[in-house]
C-alpha positions as CSV (number, residue, x, y, z in Angstrom):
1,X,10.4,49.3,-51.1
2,X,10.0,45.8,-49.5
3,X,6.7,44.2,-50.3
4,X,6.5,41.7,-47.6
5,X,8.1,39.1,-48.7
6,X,12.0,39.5,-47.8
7,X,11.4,41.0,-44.2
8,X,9.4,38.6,-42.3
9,X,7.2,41.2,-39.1
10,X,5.0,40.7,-36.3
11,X,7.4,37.2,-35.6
12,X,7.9,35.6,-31.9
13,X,11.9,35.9,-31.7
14,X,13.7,32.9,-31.1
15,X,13.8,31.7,-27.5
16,X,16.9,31.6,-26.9
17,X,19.2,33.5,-24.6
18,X,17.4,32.2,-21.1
19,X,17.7,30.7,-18.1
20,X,15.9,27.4,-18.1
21,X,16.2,27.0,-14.4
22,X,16.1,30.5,-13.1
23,X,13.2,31.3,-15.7
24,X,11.1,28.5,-14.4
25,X,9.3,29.8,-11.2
26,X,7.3,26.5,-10.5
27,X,10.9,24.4,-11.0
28,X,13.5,27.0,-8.6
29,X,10.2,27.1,-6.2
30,X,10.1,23.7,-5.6
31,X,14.0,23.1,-5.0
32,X,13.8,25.6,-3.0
33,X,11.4,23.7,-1.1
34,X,12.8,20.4,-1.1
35,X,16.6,21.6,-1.2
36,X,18.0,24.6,-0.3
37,X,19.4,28.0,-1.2
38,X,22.5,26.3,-2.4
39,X,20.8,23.8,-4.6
40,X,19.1,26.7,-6.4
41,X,22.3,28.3,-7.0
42,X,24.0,25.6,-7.6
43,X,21.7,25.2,-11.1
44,X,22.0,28.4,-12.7
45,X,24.9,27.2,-14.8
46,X,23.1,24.4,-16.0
47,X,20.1,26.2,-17.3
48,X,21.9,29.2,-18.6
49,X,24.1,26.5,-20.7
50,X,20.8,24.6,-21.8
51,X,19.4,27.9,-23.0
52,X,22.0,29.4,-25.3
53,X,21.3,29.3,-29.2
54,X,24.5,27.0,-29.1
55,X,22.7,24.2,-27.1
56,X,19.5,24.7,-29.2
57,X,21.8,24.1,-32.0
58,X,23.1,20.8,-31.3
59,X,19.6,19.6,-30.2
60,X,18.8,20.4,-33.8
61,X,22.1,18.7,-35.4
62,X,21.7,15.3,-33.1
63,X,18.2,14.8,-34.5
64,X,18.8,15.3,-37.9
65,X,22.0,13.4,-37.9
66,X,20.6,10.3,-37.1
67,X,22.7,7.0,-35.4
68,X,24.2,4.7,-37.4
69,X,25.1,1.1,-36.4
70,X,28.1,-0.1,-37.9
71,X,28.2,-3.9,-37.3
72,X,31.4,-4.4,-39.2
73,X,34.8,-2.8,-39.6
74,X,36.6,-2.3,-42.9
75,X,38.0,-5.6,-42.4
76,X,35.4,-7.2,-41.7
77,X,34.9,-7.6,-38.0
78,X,32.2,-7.8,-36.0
79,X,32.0,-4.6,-34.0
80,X,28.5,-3.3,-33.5
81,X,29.7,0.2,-32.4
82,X,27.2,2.6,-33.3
83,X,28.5,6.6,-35.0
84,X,26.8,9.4,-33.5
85,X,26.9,13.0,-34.6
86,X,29.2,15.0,-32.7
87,X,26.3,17.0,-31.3
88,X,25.2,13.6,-29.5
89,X,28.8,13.9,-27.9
90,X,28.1,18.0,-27.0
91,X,24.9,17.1,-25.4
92,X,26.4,13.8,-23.2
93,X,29.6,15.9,-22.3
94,X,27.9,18.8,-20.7
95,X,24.7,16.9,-19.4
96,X,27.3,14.0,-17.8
97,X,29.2,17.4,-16.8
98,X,26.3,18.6,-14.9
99,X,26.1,16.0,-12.7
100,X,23.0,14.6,-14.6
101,X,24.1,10.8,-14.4
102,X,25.1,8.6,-11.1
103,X,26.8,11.4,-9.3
104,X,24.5,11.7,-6.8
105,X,25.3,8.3,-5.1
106,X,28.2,9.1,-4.2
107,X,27.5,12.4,-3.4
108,X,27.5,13.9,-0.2
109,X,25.2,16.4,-0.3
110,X,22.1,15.8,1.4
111,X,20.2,17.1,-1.4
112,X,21.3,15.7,-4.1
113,X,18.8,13.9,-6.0
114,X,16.9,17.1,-5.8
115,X,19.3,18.9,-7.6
116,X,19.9,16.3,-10.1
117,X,16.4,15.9,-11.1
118,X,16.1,19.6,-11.1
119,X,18.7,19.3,-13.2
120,X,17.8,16.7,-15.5
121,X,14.5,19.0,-15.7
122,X,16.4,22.4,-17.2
123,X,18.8,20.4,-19.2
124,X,16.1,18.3,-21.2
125,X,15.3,21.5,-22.9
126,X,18.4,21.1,-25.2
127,X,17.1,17.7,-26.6
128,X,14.9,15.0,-25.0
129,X,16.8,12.0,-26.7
130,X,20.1,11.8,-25.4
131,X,18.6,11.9,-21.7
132,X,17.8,8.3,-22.2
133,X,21.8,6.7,-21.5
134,X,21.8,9.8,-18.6
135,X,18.6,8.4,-17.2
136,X,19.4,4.9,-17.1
137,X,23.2,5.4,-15.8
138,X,21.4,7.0,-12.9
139,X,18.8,4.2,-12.2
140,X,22.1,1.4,-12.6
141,X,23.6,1.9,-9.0
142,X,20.5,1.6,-6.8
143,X,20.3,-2.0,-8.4
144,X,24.1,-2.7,-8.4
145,X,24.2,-2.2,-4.7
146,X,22.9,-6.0,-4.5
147,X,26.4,-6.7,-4.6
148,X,29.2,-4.8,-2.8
149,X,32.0,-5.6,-5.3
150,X,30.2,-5.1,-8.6
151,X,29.1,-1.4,-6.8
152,X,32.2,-0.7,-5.9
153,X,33.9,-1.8,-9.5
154,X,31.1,0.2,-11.7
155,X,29.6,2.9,-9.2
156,X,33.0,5.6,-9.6
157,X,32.8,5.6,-13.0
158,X,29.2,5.9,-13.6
159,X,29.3,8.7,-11.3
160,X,31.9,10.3,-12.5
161,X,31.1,13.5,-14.3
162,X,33.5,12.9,-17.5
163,X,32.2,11.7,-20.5
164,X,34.3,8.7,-22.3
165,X,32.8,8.0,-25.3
166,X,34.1,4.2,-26.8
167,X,34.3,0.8,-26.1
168,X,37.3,0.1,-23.5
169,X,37.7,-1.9,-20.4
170,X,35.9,-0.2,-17.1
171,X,39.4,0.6,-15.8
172,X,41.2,2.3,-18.6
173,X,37.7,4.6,-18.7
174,X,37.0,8.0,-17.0
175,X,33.7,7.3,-16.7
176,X,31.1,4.8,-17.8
177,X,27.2,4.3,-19.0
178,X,24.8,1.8,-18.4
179,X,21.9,0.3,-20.4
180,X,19.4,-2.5,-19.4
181,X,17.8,-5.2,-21.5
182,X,14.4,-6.6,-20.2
183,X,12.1,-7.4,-22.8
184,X,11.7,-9.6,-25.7
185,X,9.8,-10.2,-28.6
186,X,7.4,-12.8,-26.9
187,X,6.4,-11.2,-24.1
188,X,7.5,-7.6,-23.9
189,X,6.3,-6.5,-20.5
190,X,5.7,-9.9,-19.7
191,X,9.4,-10.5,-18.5
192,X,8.6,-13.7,-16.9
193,X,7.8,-15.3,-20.8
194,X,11.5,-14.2,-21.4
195,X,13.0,-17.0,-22.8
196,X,17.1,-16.0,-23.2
197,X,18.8,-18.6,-21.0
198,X,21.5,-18.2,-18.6
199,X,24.4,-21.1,-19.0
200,X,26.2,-21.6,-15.8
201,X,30.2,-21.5,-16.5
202,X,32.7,-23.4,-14.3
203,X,33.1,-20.1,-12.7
204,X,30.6,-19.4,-9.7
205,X,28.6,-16.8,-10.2
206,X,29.5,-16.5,-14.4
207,X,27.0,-17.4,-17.0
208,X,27.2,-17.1,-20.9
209,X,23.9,-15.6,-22.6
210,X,21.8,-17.1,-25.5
211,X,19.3,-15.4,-26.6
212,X,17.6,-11.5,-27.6
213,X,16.6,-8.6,-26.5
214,X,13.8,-6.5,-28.4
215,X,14.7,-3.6,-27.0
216,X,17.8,-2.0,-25.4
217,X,18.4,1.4,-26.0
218,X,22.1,3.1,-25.8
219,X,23.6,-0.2,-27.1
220,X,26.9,1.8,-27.3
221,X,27.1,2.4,-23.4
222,X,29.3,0.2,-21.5
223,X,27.3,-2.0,-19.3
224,X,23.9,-3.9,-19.2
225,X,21.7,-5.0,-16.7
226,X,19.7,-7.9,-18.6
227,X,17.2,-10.4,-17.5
228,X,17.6,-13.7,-18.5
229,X,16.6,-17.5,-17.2
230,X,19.3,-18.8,-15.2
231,X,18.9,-22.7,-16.4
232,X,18.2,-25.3,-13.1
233,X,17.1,-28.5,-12.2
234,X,13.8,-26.9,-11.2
235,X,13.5,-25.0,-14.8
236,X,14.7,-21.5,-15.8
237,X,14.6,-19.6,-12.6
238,X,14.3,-15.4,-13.8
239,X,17.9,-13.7,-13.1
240,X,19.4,-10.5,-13.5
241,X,23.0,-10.7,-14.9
242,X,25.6,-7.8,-15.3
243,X,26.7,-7.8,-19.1
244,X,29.9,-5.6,-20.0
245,X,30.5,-4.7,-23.8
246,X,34.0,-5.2,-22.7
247,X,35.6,-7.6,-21.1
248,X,38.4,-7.2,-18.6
249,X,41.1,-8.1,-20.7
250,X,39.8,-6.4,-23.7
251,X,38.1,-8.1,-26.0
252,X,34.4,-7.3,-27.0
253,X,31.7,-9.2,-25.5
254,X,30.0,-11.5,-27.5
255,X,27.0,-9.0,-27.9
256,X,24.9,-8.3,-31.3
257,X,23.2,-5.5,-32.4
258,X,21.3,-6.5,-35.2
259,X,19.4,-3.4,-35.8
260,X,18.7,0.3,-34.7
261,X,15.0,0.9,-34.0
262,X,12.9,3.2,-36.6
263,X,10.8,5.4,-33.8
264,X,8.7,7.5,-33.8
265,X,10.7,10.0,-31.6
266,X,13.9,10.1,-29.4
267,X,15.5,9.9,-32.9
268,X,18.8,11.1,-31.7
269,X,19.4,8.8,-29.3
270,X,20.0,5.1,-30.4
271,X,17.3,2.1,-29.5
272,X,18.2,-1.7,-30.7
273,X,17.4,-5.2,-31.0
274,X,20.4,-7.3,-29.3
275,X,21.2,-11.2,-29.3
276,X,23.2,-13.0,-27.0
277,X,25.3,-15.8,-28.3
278,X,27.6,-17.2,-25.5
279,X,27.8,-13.3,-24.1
280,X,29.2,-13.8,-20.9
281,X,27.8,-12.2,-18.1
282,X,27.9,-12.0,-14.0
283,X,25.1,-12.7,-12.1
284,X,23.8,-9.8,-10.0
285,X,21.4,-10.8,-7.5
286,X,20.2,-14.4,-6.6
287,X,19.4,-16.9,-8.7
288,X,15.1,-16.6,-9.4
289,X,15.6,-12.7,-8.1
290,X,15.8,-11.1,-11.2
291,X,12.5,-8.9,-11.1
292,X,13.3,-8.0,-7.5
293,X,16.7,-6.9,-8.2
294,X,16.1,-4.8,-11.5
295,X,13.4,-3.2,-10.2
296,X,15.6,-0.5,-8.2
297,X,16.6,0.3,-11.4
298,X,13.4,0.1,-13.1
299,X,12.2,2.5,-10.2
300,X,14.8,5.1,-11.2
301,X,13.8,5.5,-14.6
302,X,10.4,6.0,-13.9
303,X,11.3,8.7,-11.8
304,X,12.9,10.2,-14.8
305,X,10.4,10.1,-16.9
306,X,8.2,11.3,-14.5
307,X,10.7,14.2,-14.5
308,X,11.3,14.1,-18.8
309,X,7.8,14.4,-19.2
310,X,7.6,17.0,-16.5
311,X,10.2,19.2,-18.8
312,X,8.6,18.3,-21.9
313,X,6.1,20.5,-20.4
314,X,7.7,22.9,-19.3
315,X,9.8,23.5,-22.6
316,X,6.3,23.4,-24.9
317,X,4.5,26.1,-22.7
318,X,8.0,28.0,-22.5
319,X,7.7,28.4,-26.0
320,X,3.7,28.5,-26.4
321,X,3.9,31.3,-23.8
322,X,6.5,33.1,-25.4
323,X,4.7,32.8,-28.8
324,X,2.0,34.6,-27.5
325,X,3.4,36.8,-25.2
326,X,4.9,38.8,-28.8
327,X,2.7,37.5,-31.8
328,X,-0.3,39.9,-32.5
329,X,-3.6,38.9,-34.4
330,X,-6.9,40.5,-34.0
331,X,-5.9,43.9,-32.8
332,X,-3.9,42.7,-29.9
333,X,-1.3,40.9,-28.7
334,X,-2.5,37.1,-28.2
335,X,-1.2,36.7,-25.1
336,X,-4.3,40.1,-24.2
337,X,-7.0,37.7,-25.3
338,X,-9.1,35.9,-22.9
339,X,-9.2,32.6,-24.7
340,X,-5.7,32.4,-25.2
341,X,-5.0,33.2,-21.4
342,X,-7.3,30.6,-20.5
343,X,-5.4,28.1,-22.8
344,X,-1.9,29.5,-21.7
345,X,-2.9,29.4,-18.2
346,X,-4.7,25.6,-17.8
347,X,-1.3,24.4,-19.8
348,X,0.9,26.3,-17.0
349,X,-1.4,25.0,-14.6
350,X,-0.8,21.2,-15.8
351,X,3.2,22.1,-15.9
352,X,3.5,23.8,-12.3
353,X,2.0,20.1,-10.8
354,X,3.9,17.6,-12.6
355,X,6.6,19.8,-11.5
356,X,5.9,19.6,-7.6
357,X,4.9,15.8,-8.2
358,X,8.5,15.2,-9.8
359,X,10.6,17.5,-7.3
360,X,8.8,15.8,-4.6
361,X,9.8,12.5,-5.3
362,X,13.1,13.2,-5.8
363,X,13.1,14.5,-2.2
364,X,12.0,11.3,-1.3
365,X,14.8,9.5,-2.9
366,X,17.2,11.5,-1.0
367,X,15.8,10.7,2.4
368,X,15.8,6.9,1.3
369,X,16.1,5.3,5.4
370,X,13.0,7.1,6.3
371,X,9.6,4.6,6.3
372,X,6.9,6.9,5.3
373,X,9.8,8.3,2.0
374,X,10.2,4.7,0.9
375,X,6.8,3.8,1.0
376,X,5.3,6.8,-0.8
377,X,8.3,6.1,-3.9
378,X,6.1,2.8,-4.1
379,X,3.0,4.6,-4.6
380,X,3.6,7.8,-6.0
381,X,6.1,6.6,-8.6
382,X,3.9,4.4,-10.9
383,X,1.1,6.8,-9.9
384,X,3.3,9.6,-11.2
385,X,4.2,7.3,-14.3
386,X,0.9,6.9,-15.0
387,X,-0.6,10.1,-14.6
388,X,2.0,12.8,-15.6
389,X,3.3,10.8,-18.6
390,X,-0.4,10.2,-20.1
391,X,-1.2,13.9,-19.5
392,X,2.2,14.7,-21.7
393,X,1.1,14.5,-25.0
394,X,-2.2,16.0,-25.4
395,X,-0.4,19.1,-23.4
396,X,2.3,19.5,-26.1
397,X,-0.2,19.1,-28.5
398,X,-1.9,21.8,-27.2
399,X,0.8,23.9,-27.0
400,X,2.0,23.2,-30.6
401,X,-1.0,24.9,-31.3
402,X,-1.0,28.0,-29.8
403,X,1.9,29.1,-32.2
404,X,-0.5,27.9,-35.2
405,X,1.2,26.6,-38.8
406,X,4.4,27.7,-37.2
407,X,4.4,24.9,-34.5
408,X,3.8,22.4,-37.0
409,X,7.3,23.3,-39.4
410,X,10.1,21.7,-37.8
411,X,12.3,24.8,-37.4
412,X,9.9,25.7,-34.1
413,X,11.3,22.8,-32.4
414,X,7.4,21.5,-31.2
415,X,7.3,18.2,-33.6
416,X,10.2,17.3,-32.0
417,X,8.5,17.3,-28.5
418,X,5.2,16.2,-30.0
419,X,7.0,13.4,-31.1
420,X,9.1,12.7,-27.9
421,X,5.6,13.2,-26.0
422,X,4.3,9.9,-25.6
423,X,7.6,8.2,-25.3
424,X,7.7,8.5,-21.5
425,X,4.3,6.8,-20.7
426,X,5.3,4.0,-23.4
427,X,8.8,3.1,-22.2
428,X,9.5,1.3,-18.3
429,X,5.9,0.2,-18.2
430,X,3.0,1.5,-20.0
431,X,-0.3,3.0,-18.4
432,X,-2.0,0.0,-17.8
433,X,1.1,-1.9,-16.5
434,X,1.5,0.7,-14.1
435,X,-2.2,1.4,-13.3
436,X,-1.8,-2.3,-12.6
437,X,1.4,-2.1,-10.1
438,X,-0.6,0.3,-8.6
439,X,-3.3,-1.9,-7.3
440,X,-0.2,-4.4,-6.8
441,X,1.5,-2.2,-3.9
442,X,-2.0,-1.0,-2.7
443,X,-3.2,-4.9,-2.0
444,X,0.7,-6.4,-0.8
445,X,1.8,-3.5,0.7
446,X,-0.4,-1.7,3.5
447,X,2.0,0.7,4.5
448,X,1.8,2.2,1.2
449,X,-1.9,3.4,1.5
450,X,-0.7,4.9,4.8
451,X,2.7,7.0,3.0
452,X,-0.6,8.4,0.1
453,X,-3.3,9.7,3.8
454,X,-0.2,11.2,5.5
455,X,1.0,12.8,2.1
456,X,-2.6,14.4,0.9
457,X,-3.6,15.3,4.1
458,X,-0.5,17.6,5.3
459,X,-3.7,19.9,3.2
460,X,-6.3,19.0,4.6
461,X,-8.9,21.8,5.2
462,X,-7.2,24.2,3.2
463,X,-9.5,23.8,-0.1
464,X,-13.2,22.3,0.1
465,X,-12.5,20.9,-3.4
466,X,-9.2,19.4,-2.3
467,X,-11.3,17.6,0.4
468,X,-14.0,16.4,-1.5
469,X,-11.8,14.6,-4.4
470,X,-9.6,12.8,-1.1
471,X,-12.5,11.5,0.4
472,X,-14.2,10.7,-3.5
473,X,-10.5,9.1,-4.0
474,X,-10.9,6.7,-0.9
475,X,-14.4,5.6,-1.3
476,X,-12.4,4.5,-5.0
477,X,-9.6,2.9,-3.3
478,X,-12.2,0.4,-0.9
479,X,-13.7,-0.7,-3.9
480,X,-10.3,-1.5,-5.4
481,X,-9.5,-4.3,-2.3
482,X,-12.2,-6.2,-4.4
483,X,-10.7,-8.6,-6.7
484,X,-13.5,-8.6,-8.6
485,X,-13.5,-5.4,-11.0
486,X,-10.6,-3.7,-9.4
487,X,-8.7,-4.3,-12.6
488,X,-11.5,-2.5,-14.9
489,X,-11.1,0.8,-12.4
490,X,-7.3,0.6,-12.1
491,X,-6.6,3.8,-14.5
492,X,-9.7,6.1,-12.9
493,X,-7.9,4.9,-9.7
494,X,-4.5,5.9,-10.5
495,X,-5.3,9.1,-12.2
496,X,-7.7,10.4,-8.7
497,X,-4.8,9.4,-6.6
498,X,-2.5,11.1,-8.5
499,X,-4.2,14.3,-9.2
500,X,-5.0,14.2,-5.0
501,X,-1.3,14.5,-4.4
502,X,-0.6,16.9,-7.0
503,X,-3.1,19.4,-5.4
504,X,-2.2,18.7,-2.3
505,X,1.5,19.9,-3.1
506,X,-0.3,23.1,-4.4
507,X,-2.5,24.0,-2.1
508,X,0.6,24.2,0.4
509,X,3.3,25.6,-1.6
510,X,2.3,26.7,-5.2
511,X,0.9,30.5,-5.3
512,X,-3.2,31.1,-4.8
513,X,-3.7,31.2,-8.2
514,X,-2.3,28.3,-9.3
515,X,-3.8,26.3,-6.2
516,X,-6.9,27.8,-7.2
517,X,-7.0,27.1,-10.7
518,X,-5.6,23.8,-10.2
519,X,-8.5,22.6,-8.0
520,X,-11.4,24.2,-9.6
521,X,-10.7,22.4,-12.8
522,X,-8.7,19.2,-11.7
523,X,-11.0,18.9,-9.0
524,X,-13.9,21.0,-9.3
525,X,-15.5,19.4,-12.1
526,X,-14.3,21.9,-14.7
527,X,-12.0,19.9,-16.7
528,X,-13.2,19.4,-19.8
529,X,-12.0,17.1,-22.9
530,X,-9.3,19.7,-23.9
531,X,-7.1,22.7,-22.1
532,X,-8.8,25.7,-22.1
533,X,-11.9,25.6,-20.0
534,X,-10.7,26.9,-17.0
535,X,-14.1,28.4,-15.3
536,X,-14.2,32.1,-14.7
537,X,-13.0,33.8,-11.7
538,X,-9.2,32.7,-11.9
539,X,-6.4,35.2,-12.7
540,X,-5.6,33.9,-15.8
541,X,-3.2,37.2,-16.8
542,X,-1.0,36.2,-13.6
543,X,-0.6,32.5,-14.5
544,X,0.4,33.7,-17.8
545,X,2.7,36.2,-17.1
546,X,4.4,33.8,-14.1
547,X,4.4,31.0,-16.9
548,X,6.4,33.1,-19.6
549,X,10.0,33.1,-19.7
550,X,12.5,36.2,-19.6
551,X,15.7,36.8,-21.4
């Protein structure tokens, strides 16, 4: 007879065997929304890939087979190529296969940046790290376009959907990655204090490198965008160069990793320390236009972590909902007990608006010649940044424990995302940098307050408390055109703004329970220091059930 001890009972099943699109209401609702029919089928196949035991598998495998930079051959060459396990390469062939990187500029499809993001949403589910090369292979082309020939040499391959792992010249490559380098050990977000200088050649328009980079993740990808002073009369005027790892006859770029970082998360995916010594590169942009040309790209990536962070919700209440929807404990099934639903439901509550936040910016990337699109991406997205990506962690926390000791042993999978939690409000401009570009747009940019009123009041009247936080919001934003203080109230600032547009989405598309719940504690004064205190009244069993996957 079995004691106990050799047949484990009353365990959550593994959740595996499900849809991550098609299972995720909020996500098909809101590409549904902002795409169409097609769009929604079109993405089937990539969550039912991302949800098979195989995929959770190699998630597992890349992030316990580390990277490892191998500076040197066995001759002793320098070749700072960097080994990866060959789930990393399962993981980029499929999620390049997708469609996840550059394909949608060159795509016609009028929704295409919905679907990618939408995408890039049920895909992260496999593994959060090796998004990071995807991400910033999509934010490459927006930026490239500052120059017609370098677009047109580098945009069909980093659109292509073929992985090509290895370091060869662009044209011998199905496809391509790209990386970008901006800070440095001096000034980190302070990329003006960058001190790497930019050596004209004979050559107009080619520069050799000298200098580092302290961080630049994916060093193995193929090309760079990298900041650098471009040397003048006048002084170092702030540049943006194109760097290749492989020149067009070639031979390696003169490009040094000197390390791999030691993080915290992302563990998979490879982070580094670079130095430049005579690296040639091509300038992109105008001489002293180096912030203004990167930042297209810049802008990209903060979409997508705006939409990584956004999955990383998704995925911990996925599994904290299915945890409780078949673990019993005190005479019932957990998912049965009111305090549970009320945690269960505020964390599917805080998923379903990140969601239509992230969805709806995409949207707006795909209608990039309209005014009132552009100028609400210059809000919304360091809004977004700010808010969704500081909301991450303590949500995943949160979820971690709702399956108990279990969350906390590796084999659930929720260190993992604990650990890749604060990553996204960390990485392309922390909170107060973009609290701070926030108040930047709002006091250079006028059109931009304009793009936030049209946006939050497509609902107004529908919800007193909805209402109430607008006008509260824009009493806030008059006090922030004084200099003086401004900067002190530039987080309490971003997060009203930002939680103003989330409800606003809600209200008009999410169903009345979610709207509802969403508002009486977002907005309603009922959200307290941790999930769980939603007040009574809400229908806490449907938000549940709606928020649980299905096999």
């Amino acid at each position: 007879m079995d004691d106990g001890t050799r047949v484990a009972t009353n365990q959550a099943p593994p959740l595996v065997g499900h849809n991550t699109f098609t299972t995720d209401l909020a996500l098909v609702e809101a590409v549904r929304r902002h795409g169409s029919e097609e769009t929604v089928e079109s993405l089937g196949a990539v969550g039912a890939e991302a949800g098979t035991a195989e995929a959770r598998e190699h998630g597992r495998l890349a992030n316990e087979h580390e990277p490892v930079l191998k500076p040197f051959d066995r001759y002793g060459n320098r070749v700072d190529e960097v080994e990866f396990h060959p789930s990393w390469h399962w993981l980029m062939t499929r999620g390049i296969g997708h469609g996840l990187g550059a394909t949608p500029w060159t795509s016609d499809d009028p929704h295409a940046h919905v679907r990618r993001a939408a995408g890039f949403m049920a895909w992260g589910h496999t593994e959060p790290g090796h998004g990071c090369p995807i991400s910033m292979t999509y934010a490459a082309v927006p930026a490239l376009r500052v120059d017609d020939a370098v677009a047109k040499e580098w945009t069909p391959r980093l659109a292509s959907t073929t992985y090509d792992f290895g370091l060869r010249p662009v044209d011998q490559k199905a496809g391509a990655l790209a990386g970008m380098g901006m800070t440095e050990k001096q000034g980190g977000s302070d990329v003006r204090a960058n001190q790497t200088r930019a050596v004209r050649t004979e050559v107009e328009g080619e520069y050799t490198l000298h200098g580092h980079k302290w961080f630049t993740s994916a060093p193995m990808n193929d090309v760079f965008l990298v900041l650098a002073q471009a040397e003048s009369d006048e002084g170092g005027r702030l540049s943006c160069f194109l760097v290749p790892r492989v020149l067009p006859d070639g031979t390696r770029n003169r490009l040094d990793v000197v390390r791999l970082k030691d993080k915290l998360g992302n563990r998979s995916n490879a982070s580094s320390e670079l130095e430049f010594h005579g690296t040639w590169a091509q300038r992109l942009g105008d001489e002293g236009r180096g912030v203004r040309t990167i930042i297209e790209m810049v802008a990209a990536t903060r979409l997508d972590c705006v939409l990584g962070s956004a999955g990383l919700m998704r995925k911990a209440l996925a599994e904290a909902s299915w945890h409780v929807a078949h673990r019993s404990a005190f005479g019932g099934l957990l998912a049965d007990k009111p305090l549970m639903q009320n945690v269960v439901a505020d964390l599917a509550v805080e998923s379903e608006a990140a969601t239509a936040l992230g969805i709806r910016l995409a949207a707006a990337v795909d209608d990039r010649t309209d005014p009132h699109e552009a100028a609400l991406r210059r809000i919304a997205l360091p809004l977004a940044k700010f808010w969704v990506c500081k909301r991450t962690p303590a949500m995943v926390a949160e979820a971690l424990e709702c399956l108990g000791g279990n969350g906390y042993v590796e084999e659930s999978g929720m260190p993992l995302l604990f650990r890749e939690s604060p990553l996204n409000s960390v990485w392309e401009g922390s909170g107060n940098v973009n609290a701070l570009d926030v108040l930047r747009a709002l006091r250079r940019e006028p059109e931009v307050v304009d793009a936030w009123i049209s946006e939050v009041g497509r609902a107004a009247g529908a919800d007193h408390r909805l209402d109430a936080a607008i006008t509260s919001t824009l009493e806030t934003l008059a006090d922030s055109m004084d200099p003086e203080g401004a900067e002190l109230g530039a987080r309490r600032l971003a997060s009203q703004m930002a939680l103003c547009l989330q409800g606003a989405l809600l209200v008009q598309h999410a169903p009345d329970a979610v709207a509802d719940a969403f508002c009486a504690s977002r907005l309603g004064g009922h959200m307290g220091g941790t999930f769980g205190q939603l007040p009574r009244g809400l229908a806490y069993a449907e938000l549940v059930e709606r928020a649980t996957p299905v096999l």
